[in-house]
C-alpha positions as CSV (number, residue, x, y, z in Angstrom):
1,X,0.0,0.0,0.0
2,X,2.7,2.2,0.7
3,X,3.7,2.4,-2.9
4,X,0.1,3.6,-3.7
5,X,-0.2,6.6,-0.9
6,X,1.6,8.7,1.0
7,X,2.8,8.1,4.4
8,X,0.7,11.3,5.1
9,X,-2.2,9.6,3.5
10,X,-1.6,6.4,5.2
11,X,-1.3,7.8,8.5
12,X,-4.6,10.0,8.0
13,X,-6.6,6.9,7.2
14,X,-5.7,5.3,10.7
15,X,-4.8,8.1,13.2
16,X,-7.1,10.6,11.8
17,X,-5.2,14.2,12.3
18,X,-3.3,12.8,15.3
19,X,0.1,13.0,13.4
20,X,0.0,13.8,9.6
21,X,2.1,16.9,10.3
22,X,4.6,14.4,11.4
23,X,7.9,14.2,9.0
24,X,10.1,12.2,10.8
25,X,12.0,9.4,8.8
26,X,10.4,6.9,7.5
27,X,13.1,4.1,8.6
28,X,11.4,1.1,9.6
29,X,13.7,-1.5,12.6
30,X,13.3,-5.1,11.1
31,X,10.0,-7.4,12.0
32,X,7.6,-10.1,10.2
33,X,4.4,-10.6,10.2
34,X,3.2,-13.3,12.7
35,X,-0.2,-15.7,12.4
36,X,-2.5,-16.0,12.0
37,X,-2.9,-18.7,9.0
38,X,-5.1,-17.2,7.0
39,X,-3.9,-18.0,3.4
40,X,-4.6,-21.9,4.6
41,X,-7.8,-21.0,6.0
42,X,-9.5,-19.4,3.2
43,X,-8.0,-22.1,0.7
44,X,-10.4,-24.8,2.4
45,X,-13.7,-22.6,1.7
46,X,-14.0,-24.8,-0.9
47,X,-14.2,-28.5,-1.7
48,X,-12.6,-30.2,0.9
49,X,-10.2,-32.8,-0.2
50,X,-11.4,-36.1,0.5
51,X,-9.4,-38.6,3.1
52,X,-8.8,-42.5,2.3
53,X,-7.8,-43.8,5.5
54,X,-9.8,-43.1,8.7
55,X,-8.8,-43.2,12.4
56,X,-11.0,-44.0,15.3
57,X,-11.4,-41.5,18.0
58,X,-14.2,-41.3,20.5
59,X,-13.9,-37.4,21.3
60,X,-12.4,-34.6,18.9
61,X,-11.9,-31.2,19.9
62,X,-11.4,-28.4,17.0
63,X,-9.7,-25.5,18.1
64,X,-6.9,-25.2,20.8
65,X,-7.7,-21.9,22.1
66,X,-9.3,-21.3,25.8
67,X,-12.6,-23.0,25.2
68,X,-11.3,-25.9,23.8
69,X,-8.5,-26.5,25.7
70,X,-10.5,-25.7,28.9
71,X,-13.3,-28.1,27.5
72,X,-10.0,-31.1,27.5
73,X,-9.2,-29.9,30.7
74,X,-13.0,-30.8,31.7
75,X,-12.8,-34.0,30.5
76,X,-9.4,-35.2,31.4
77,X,-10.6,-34.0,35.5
78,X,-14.1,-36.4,34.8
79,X,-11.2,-39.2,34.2
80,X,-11.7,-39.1,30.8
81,X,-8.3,-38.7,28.5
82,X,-10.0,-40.3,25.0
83,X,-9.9,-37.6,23.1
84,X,-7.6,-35.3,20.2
85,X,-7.6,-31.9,19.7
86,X,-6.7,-30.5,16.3
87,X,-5.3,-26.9,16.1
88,X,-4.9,-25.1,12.5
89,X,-2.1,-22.7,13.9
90,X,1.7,-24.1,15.2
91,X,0.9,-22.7,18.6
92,X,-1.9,-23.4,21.0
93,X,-4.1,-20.3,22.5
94,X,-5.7,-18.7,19.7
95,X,-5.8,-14.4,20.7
96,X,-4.4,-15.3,24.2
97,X,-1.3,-16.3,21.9
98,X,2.1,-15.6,23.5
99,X,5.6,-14.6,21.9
100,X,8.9,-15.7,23.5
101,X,11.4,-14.5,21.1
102,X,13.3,-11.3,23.1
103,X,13.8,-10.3,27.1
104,X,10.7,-11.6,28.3
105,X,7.5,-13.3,26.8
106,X,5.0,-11.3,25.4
107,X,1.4,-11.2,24.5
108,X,0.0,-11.7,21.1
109,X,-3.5,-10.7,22.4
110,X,-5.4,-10.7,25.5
111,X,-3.0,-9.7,28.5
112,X,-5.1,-9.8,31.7
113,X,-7.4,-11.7,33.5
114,X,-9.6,-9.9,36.4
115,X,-8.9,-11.5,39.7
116,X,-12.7,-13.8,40.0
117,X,-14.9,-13.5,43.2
118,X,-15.7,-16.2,45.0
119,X,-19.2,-17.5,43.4
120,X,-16.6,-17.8,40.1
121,X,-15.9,-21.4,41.3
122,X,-14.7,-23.6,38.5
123,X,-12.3,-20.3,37.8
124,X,-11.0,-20.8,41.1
125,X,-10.1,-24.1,41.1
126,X,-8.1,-23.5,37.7
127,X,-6.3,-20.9,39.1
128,X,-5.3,-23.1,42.5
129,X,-4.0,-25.8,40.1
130,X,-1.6,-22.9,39.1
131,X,-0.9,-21.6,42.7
132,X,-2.3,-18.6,42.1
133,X,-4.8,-18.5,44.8
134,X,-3.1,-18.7,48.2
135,X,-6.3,-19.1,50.5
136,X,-10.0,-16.8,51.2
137,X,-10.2,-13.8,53.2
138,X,-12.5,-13.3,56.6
139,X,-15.6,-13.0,53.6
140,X,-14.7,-16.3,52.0
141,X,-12.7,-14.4,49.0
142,X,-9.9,-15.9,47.4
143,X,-6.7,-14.1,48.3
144,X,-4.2,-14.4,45.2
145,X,-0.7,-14.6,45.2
146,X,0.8,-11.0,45.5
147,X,3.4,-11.4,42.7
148,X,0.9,-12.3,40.2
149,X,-1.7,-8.9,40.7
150,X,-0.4,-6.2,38.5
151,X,2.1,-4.0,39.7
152,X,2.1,0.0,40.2
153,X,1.8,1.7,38.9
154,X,-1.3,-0.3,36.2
155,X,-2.1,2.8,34.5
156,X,-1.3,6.0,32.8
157,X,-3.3,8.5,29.9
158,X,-1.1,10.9,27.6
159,X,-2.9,14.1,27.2
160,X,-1.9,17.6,26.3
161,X,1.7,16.9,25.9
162,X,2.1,14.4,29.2
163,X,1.3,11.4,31.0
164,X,-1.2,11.5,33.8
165,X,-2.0,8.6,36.3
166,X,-5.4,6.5,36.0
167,X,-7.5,6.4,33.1
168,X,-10.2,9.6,33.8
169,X,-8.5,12.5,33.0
170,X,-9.0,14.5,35.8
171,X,-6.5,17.4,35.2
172,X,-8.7,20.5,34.0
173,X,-11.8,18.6,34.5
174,X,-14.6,20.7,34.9
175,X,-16.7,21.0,37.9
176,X,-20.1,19.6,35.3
177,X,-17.3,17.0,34.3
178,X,-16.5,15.3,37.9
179,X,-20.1,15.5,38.6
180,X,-21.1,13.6,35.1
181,X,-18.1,11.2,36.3
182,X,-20.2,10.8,39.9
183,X,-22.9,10.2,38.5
184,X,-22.5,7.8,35.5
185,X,-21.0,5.7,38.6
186,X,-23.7,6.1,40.8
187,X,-25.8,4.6,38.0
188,X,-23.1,1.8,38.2
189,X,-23.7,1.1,41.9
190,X,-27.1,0.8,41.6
191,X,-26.6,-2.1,38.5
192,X,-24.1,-3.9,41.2
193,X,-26.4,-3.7,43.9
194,X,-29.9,-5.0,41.5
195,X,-30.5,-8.3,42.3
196,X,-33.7,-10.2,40.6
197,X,-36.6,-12.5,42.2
198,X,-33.8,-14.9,42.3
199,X,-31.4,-12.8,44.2
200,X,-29.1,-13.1,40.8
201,X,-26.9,-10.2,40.0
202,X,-27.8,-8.3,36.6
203,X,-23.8,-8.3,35.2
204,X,-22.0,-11.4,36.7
205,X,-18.6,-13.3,35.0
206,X,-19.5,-15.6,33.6
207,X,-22.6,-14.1,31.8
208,X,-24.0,-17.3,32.5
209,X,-25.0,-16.9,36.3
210,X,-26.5,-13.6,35.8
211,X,-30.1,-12.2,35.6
212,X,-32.4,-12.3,32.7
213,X,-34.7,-10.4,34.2
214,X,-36.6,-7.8,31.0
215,X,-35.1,-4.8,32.8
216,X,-31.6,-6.7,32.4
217,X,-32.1,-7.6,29.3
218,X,-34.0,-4.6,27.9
219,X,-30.4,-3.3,27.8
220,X,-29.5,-4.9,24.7
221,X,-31.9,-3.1,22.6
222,X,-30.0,0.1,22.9
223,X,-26.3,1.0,22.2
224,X,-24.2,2.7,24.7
225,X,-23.9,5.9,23.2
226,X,-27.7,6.0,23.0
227,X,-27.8,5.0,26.7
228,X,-25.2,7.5,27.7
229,X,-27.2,10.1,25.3
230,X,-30.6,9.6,27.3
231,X,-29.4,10.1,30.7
232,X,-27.5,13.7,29.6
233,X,-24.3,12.5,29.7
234,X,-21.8,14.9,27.8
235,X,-19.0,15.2,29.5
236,X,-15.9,14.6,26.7
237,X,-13.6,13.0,29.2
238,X,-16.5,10.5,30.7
239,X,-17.6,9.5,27.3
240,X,-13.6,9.2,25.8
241,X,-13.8,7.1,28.9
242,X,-16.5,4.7,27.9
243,X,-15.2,4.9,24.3
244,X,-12.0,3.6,25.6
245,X,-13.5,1.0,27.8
246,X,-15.8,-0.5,24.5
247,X,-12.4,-0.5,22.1
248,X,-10.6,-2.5,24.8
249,X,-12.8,-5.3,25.8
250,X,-15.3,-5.3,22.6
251,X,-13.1,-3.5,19.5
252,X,-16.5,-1.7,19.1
253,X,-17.2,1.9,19.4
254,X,-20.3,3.1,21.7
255,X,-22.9,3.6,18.6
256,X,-22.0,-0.1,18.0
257,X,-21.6,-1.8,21.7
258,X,-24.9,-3.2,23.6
259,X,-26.0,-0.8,26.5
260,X,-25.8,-4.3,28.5
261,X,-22.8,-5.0,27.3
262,X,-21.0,-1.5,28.1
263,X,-22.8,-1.6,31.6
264,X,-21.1,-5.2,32.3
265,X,-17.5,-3.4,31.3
266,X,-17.9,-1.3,34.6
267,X,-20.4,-3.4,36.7
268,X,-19.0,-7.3,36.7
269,X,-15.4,-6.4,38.2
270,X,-16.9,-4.9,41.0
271,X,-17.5,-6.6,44.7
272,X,-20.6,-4.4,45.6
273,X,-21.7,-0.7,45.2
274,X,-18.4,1.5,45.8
275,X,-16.1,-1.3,45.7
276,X,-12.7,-0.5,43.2
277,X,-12.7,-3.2,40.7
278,X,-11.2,-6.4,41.0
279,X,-7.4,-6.1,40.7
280,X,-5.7,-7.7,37.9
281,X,-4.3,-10.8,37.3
282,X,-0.9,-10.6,34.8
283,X,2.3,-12.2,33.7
284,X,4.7,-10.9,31.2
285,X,3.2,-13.0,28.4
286,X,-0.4,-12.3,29.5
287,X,-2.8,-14.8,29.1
288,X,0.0,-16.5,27.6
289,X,0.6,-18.4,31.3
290,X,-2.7,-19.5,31.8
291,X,-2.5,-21.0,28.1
292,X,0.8,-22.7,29.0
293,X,-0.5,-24.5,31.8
294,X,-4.0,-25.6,30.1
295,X,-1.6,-26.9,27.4
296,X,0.8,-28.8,30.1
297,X,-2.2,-31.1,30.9
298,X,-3.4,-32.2,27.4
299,X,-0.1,-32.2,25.2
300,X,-0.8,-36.0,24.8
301,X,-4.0,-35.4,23.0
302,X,-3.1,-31.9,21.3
303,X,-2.0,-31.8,17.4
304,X,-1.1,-28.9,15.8
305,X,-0.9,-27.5,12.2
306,X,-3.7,-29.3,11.2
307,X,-6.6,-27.6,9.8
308,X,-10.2,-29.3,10.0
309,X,-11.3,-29.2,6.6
310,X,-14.9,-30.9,6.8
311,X,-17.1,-32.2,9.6
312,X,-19.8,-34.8,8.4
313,X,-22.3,-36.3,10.7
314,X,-23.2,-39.4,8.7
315,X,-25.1,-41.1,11.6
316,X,-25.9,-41.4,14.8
317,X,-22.1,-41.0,17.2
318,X,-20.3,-41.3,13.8
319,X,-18.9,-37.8,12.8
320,X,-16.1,-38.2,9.7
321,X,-13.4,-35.3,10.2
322,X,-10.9,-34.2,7.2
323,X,-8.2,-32.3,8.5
324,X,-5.4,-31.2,6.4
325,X,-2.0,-30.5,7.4
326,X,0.5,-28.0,5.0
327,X,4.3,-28.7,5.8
328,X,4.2,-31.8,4.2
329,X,1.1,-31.8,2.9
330,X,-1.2,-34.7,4.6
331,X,-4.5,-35.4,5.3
332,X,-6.2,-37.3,8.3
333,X,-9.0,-38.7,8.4
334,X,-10.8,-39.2,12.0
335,X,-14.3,-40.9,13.1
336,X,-15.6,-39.9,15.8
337,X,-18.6,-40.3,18.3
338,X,-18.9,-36.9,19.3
339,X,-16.7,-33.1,18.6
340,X,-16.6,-30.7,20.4
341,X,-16.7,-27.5,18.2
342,X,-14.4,-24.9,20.0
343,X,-13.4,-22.4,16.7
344,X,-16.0,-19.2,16.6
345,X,-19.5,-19.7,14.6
346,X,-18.5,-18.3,11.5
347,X,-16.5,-21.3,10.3
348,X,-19.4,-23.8,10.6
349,X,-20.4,-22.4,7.1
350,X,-17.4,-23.8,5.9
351,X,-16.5,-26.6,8.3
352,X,-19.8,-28.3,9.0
353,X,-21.0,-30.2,5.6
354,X,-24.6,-29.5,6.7
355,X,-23.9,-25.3,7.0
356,X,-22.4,-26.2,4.2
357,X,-24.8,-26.7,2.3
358,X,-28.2,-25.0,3.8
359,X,-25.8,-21.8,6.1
360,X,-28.7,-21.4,8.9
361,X,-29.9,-18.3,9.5
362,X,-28.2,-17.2,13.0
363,X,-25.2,-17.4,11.1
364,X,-25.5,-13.9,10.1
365,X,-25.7,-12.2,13.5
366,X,-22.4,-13.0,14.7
367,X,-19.9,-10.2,13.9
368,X,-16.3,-9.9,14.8
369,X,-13.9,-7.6,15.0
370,X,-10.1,-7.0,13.5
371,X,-7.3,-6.2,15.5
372,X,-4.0,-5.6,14.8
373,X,-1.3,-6.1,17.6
374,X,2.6,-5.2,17.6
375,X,5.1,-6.0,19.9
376,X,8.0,-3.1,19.5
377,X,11.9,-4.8,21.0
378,X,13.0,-1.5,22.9
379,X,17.1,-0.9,23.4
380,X,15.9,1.1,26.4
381,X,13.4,2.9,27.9
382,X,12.2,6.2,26.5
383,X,12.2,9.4,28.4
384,X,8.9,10.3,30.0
385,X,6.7,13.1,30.4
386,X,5.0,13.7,33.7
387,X,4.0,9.9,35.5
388,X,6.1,7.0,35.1
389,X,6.1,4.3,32.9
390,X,2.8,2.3,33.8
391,X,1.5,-1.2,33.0
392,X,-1.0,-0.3,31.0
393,X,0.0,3.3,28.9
394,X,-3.0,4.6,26.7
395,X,-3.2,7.5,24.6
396,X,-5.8,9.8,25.0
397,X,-8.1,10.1,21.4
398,X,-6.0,7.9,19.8
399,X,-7.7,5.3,17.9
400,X,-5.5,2.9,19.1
401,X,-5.4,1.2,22.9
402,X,-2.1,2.0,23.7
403,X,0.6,-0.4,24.8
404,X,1.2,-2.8,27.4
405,X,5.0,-3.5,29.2
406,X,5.6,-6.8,29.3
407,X,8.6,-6.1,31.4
408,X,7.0,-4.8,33.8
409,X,5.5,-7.5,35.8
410,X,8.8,-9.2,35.9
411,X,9.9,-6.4,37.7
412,X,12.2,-5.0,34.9
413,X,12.2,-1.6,35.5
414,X,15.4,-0.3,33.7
415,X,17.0,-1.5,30.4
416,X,15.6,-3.1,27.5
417,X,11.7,-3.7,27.1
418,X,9.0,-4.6,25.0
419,X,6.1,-2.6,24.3
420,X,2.9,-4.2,22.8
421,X,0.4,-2.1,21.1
422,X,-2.6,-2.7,20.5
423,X,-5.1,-1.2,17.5
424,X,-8.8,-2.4,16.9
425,X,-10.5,-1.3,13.5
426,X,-13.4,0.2,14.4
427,X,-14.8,0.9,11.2
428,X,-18.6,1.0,10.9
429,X,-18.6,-3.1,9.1
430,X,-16.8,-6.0,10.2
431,X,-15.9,-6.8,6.4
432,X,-14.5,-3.4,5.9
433,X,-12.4,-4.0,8.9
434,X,-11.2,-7.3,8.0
435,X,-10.1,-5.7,4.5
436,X,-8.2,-2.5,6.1
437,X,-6.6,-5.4,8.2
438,X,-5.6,-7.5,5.7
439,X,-4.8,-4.9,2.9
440,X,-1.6,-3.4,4.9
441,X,1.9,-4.8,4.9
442,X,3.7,-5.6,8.3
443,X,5.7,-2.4,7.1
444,X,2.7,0.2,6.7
445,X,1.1,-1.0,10.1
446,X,4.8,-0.4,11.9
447,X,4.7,2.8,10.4
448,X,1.1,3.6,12.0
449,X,2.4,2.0,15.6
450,X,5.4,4.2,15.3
451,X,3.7,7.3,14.0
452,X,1.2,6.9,17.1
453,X,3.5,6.3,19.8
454,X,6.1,9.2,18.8
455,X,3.3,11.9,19.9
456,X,4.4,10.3,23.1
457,X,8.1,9.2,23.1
458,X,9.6,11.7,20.5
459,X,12.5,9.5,20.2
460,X,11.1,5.9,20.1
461,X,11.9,5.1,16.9
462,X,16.1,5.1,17.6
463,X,15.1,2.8,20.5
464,X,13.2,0.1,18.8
465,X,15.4,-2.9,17.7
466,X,12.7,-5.1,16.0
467,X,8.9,-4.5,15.1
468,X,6.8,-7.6,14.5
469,X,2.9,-7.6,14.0
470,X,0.0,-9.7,13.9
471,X,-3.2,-9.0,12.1
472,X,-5.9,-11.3,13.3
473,X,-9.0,-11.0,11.1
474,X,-11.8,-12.7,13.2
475,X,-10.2,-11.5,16.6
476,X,-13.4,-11.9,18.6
477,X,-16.9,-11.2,18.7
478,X,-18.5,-7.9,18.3
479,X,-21.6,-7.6,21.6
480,X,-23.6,-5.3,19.2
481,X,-27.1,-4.0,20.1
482,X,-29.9,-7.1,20.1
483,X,-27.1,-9.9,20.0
484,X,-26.6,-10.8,23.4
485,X,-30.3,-11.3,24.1
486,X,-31.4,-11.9,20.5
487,X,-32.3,-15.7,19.6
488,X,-29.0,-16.6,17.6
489,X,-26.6,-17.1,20.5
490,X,-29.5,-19.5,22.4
491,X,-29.8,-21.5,18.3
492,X,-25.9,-21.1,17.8
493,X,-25.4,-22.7,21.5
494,X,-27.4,-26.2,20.6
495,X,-25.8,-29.3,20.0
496,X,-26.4,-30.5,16.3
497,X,-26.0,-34.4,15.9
498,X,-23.5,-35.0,18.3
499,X,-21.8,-31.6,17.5
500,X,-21.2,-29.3,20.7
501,X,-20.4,-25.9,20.2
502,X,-18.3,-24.1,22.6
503,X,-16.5,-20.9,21.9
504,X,-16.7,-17.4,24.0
505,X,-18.8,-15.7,21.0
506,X,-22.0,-18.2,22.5
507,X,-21.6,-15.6,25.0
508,X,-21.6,-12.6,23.0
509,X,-18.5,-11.4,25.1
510,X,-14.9,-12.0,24.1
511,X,-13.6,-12.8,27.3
512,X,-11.0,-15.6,29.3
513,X,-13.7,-16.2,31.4
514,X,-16.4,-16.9,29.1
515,X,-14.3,-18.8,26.6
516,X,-13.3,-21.1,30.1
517,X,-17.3,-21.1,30.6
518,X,-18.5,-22.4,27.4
519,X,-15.3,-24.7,27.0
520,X,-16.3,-26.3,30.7
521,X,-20.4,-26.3,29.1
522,X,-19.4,-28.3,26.0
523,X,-17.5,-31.0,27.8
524,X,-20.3,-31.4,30.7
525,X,-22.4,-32.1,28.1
526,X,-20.3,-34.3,26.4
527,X,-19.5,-36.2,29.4
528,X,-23.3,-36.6,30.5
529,X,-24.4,-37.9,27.5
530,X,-21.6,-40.5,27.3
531,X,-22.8,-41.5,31.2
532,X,-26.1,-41.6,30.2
533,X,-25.6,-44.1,26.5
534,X,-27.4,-41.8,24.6
C-alpha cells in the first residue's frame, strides 16, 4: 500500500489528524508478520479434499484456544483422556497467543485476566492448580498470590503533551465533568447492587450466572452511546472514557456496543456498590501463562498445524473429520462419536457439511472484530513526560489502545523492554475492517504503531530494535445492540448431531472467562451424554 499513498495519507486513514504533520523518517527497525494462517484458512472454503484412510477416536476437539482446551481440561478431570484436539495454527491459545522470542515473553492478544470472586468457582479451582490462589479472606474471598496482581503503577493516559495517572483524566476537568463522572458511577452502583426474584446479579462473569430479568435484558436493545445520550451524559472525558472501555474489551465503538454490554465493562469487576474493581491478574506474556499450563495437561491429545477441513455427521455417534496439514502436505481422516466445536461460529459455514450446504440463518448475526497487535523490541526505555512508565499506557483520542510493558510484571524496570500495542479497526462493518486489516503490509502497520506512539516518546523510533505484527481478522466477537439477548446465540449454543459448540462468541462477550465457561459447558455435556448411553 505504501507504494500507492503517501505516508501522510496512510497515517490520516488510521490516526485521523493525530500526526499527519509528522515528518520524521520513514526508517522502519526489522520485523515479520506473525499468524494467523489465513492464506490456509481461506484455501479450504472450498471443496474439501477427500481422506482415504480413517482413524478412530471417540472425542475430537477443534480448536486449541481457551474454550477448547478448557473443555479437554473438563474431560481429562471427569477421568476421561479419550480424546484429540486438532489446532490449525503451530501454537496453542488462539488471541491469548504468546511470543517468546526477546527479554521476556510477550502477549499476542489478551494480556489480563480480572482476579474472579468467590461465586466464580470452576475459575478458582483452575487458578489453585496454578498456585495462584493462596487461600480466602474473613468474607470467603480468594486471596491471590501477590506477585501475580499487576504492579504499580497499572495505569497511565497521555494528554496535552504528558502522561497522567489513571485512566479519567481529571486534570482540567470541569466541575459539570466530575459531577457527570459521579454520577455515570452512581448509575453503576445501583446495577451492582440490583438483584432479581432470584437474588441473581444483573452483570455477573461468567454471563452465564447472571439475571435475565426484561429490565436486564431490555439493555441490549439500545447501544451505549444512546444509553449515555438519554441520561445527559456529555462530559468529553466521561464519554472518551467509555469509548476507551468499549475499544478495549469489545473492539466496538459506543454507537456499536450493547447498553448491557458497556454496563457489564464497569459493573461485573466490582464486589458491591463502591467497591474499586477487581485487581488484575498478569504475567509478562499475559494470558499466555494460563494458556501454558491448560496446554501442560493435554499435550498428549493436542496436534497442531492441522486444519479441520470438513465435519460430516453421517449417523448417529459417527462424525467423519478431514483435516489437512500444509508442511508436508497430509491429510487425516478421524471418526468420531462426538466433537466438540471450539473455533468461533462463522467457520461452521465452511466446516460443517450440513452449513455447508443449507448456512442457517443465526449465522448472520455473529460479527467480529479486527485487531492488529505489535510487539515493539526497545534498546531502552524512552524518556517520560509527567508519571512513570505504567502497565497499561494509553493515549488519550488515539484510535489505538495504547501499549502494554511486558517487562514490567517481571519487575524489569530499567534496560531493555517490550512494548505491545494494540489497535482495533473500528470501522462501521466488520468486512470493511477485515479488508483495512488485511490490505496493509507488516511495514505500513509499523509505520502507523510508530507514528502513534512518537506523539508520546519523541525519540522511540532510535530505540526500537525489532517491530513484529499480527493482524488477526476474526479476533473476537462484536456484543452489538440485540445480539446478546437476540435468539442466535441461544440456536448457535445447541448441540447438532453430536456436535457441541463451545467458543466465547455463545456468549456474546470475548472474554477468558467466558471462553473457560463455554469450553467447561461443552464437555459437561459431552460427558453426561456419554454417562447416560445416549
Amino acid at each position: 500500500m505504501l507504494s500507492r499513498v503517501s505516508r501522510r495519507e496512510l497515517l490520516a486513514t488510521f490516526l485521523g489528524g493525530l500526526v499527519v504533520g509528522c515528518q520524521r523518517s520513514a526508517t522502519l527497525p526489522p520485523g515479520e508478520l506473525v499468524g494467523a494462517s489465513v492464506d490456509l484458512g481461506h484455501r479450504l472454503r472450498g471443496n474439501p479434499p477427500t481422506a482415504t484412510a480413517w482413524e478412530e477416536v471417540p472425542v475430537v476437539i477443534v480448536g486449541a484456544g481457551v474454550a477448547g482446551l478448557s473443555a479437554a481440561r473438563r474431560l481429562l478431570r471427569s477421568g476421561f483422556d479419550r480424546f484429540r484436539i486438532l489446532e490449525l495454527e503451530p501454537a496453542p491459545g488462539g488471541t491469548s497467543r504468546y511470543g517468546t522470542a526477546g527479554i521476556v515473553p510477550h502477549p499476542w492478544g489478551a494480556h489480563y485476566l480480572p482476579a474472579p470472586l468467590s461465586t466464580n468457582t470452576e475459575l478458582i479451582t483452575l487458578l489453585k492448580e496454578m498456585s495462584i490462589v493462596e487461600g480466602t479472606d474473613e468474607t470467603g474471598e480468594p486471596i491471590f498470590a501477590e506477585e501475580m496482581l499487576c504492579r504499580d503503577p497499572h495505569e497511565r493516559l497521555f494528554a496535552y503533551g504528558e502522561w497522567h495517572d489513571g485512566l479519567y483524566l481529571q486534570a482540567g476537568a470541569t466541575q459539570e465533568d466530575l459531577e457527570q463522572y459521579r454520577r455515570f458511577f452512581g448509575e453503576i452502583d445501583q446495577w451492582i447492587a440490583w438483584r432479581d426474584e432470584r437474588g441473581r446479579r444483573a452483570f455477573t462473569l461468567p454471563a452465564s450466572t447472571g439475571s435475565d430479568d426484561a429490565e436486564v435484558t431490555a439493555l441490549d436493545r439500545l447501544s451505549m452511546a444512546e444509553w449515555m445520550s438519554q441520561r445527559g451524559y456529555r462530559s468529553r472525558r466521561l464519554l472518551w472514557l467509555v469509548d476507551y472501555a468499549c475499544r478495549d474489551d469489545y473492539g466496538t465503538r459506543p454507537e456499536d456496543t450493547s447498553a448491557w454490554a458497556g454496563l457489564f465493562y464497569f459493573a461485573s469487576r466490582r464486589k458491591a456498590p463502591g467497591a474499586e474493581p477487581q485487581p488484575l491478574l498478569t504475567w509478562p506474556e499475559g494470558n499466555g501463562r494460563l494458556i501454558r499450563h491448560l496446554t501442560s495437561l493435554v499435550i498428549k491429545q493436542l496436534q497442531l498445524n492441522w486444519a479441520v477441513a470438513d465435519l460430516n455427521p453421517v449417523a448417529p455417534r459417527r462424525i467423519e473429520i478431514t483435516a489437512i496439514s500444509e508442511r508436508p502436505w497430509r491429510i487425516l481422516g478421524v471418526r468420531a462419536e462426538q466433537v466438540i466445536f471450539a473455533a468461533p461460529q462463522f467457520l461452521t459455514r465452511y466446516v460443517l457439511r450440513p452449513y455447508r450446504n443449507e448456512s442457517p440463518a443465526h449465522l448472520a448475526d455473529f460479527d467480529y472484530g479486527s485487531w492488529m497487535v505489535a510487539n515493539l523490541h526497545l534498546s531502552s526505555r524512552p524518556r517520560e513526560q509527567g508519571s512513570h512508565l505504567a502497565w497499561d499506557n494509553v493515549l488519550f483520542d488515539s484510535p489505538s489502545l495504547g501499549y502494554v510493558v511486558a517487562t514490567h510484571q517481571a519487575g524489569l524496570d530499567y534496560g531493555p523492554t517490550i512494548f505491545t500495542y494494540y489497535y482495533p479497526l473500528t470501522v462501521n462493518t466488520s468486512g470493511e475492517a477485515r479488508q483495512h486489516l488485511l490490505a496493509l503490509s507488516r511495514e505500513e502497520w509499523a509505520e502507523i504503531a510508530l507514528a502513534d506512539l512518537e506523539r508520546a516518546h519523541p525519540e522511540l523510533r532510535t530505540l526500537v530494535t525489532r517491530l513484529d505484527v499480527m493482524r488477526w481478522g476474526h479476533a473476537m466477537i462484536r456484543p452489538t445492540p440485540g445480539f446478546l439477548w437476540g435468539p442466535a446465540r441461544r440456536q448457535a449454543s445447541q448441540p447438532y448431531r453430536d456436535i457441541y459448540f463451545a467458543h466465547s462468541d455463545l456468549s456474546g462477550l470475548p472474554l477468558f472467562e467466558e471462553a473457560f465457561d463455554q469450553g467447561n459447558r461443552a464437555a459437561e455435556a459431552v460427558l453426561k451424554t456419554r454417562s447416560s448411553g445416549r
